[in-house]
LOVEX-30606 format. One record per residue (C-alpha): residue number from 1; residue in one letter; x, y, z. Coordinates in steps of 0.5 Angstrom, whole numbers, plus 500, padded with zeros to 3 digits. Last residue first. Example, Ala and Ser with C-alpha at 12.3 -4.5 7.8 and 13.67 -1.06 7.14 Angstrom:
<pts>
PT   paro   kollum    xx    yy    zz
PT      2        S   527   498   514
PT      1        A   525   491   516
</pts>
This chain:
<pts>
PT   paro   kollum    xx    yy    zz
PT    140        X   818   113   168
PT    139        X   811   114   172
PT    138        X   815   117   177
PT    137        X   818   121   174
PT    136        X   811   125   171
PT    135        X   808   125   177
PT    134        X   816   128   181
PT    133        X   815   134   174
PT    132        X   807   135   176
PT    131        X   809   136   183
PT    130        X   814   141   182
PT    129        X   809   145   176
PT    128        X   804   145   182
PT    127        X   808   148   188
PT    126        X   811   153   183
PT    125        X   804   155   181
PT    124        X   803   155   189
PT    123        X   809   159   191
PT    122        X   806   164   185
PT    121        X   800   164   188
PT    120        X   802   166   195
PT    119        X   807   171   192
PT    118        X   801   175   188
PT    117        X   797   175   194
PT    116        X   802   179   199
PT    115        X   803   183   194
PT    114        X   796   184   194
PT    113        X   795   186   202
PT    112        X   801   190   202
PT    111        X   797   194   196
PT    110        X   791   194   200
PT    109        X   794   196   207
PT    108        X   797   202   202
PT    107        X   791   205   199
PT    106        X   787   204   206
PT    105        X   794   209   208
PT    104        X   792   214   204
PT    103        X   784   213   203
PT    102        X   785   215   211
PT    101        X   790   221   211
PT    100        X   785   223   205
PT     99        X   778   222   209
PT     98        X   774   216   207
PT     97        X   766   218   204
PT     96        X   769   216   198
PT     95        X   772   209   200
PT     94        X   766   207   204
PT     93        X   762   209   198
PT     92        X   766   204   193
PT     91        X   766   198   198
PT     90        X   757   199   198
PT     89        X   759   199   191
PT     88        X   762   193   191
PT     87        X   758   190   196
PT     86        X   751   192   191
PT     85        X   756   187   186
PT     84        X   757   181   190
PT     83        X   750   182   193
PT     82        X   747   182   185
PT     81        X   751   177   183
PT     80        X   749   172   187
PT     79        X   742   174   187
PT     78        X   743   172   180
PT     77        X   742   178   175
PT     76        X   736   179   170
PT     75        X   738   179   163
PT     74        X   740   184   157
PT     73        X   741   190   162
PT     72        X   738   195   160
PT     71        X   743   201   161
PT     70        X   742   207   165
PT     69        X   740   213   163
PT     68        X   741   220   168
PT     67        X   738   227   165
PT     66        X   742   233   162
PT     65        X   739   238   165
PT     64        X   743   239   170
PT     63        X   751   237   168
PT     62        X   753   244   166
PT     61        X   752   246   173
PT     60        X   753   255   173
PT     59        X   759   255   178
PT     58        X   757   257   186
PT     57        X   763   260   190
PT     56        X   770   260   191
PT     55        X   774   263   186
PT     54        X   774   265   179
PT     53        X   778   261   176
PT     52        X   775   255   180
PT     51        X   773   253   187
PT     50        X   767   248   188
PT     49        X   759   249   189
PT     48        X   755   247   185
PT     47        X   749   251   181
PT     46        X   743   249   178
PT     45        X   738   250   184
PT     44        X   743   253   189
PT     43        X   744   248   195
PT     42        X   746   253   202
PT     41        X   751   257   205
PT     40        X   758   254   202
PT     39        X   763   260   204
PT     38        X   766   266   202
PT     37        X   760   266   196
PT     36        X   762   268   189
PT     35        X   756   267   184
PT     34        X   759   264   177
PT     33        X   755   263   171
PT     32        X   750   267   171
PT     31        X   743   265   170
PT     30        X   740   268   163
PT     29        X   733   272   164
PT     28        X   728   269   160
PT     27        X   726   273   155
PT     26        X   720   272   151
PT     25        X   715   275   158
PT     24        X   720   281   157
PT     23        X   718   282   150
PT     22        X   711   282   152
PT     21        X   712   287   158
PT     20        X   715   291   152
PT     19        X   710   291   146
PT     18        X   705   292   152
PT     17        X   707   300   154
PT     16        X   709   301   147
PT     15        X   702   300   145
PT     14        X   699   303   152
PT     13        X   704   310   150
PT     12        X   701   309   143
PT     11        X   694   310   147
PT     10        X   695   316   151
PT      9        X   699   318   145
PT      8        X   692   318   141
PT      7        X   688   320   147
PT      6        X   692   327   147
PT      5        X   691   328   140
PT      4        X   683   327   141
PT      3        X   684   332   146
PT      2        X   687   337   143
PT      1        X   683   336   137
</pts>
């Protein structure tokens, strides 16, 4: 009786023992949602890297999972618009990879740059309007 007992249990003890290995195989571990770090040391798969509330470290990406669709375009673009446009984006990357005081001071040169432009077509439209007026004088 002893030993039958014994075996029971032994065996009650194995069916407990699977319904927690199976129940851990089920759960999946949760990914914490922040990892302090004093420095950037290397990528973490699912993680980026930035200041936030709780400090420097690695933050759970909430973008991860979610795949990159890009639009169909309707019809194929010229190769024109194709170069003007990989120039764009080549522009777009220069100005990203730029330091602060470099975007700065980028900034500026442009904004010169327009100013400029916009009094130089605002000459010609006066231009234009004047030539027009003298056409319309001399055919009187």
């Amino acid at each position: 009786q002893q030993q039958q007992q014994q075996q029971e249990e032994e065996e009650e003890k194995i069916e407990d023992e699977k319904v927690i290995v199976s129940k851990k195989k089920e759960t999946k571990p949760e990914k914490s949602r922040f990892i302090g770090s004093r420095g950037y040391k290397s990528s973490k798969k699912g993680y980026v890297f930035r200041m936030g509330k709780q400090g420097l470290g690695y933050y759970l990406d909430v973008n991860a999972n979610k795949a990159i669709t890009f639009k169909p375009i309707g019809r194929r673009r010229s190769k024109r618009t194709q170069r003007i446009a990989q120039k764009k984006e080549e522009e777009e990357m220069r100005h990203m990879m730029m330091s602060k005081k470099a975007k700065r001071l980028y900034g500026r040169m442009q904004h010169g740059i327009n100013k400029k432009n916009e009094k130089v077509q605002a000459l010609k439209r006066k231009r234009d309007a004047l030539s027009s007026e003298n056409k319309k004088k001399r055919t009187r």
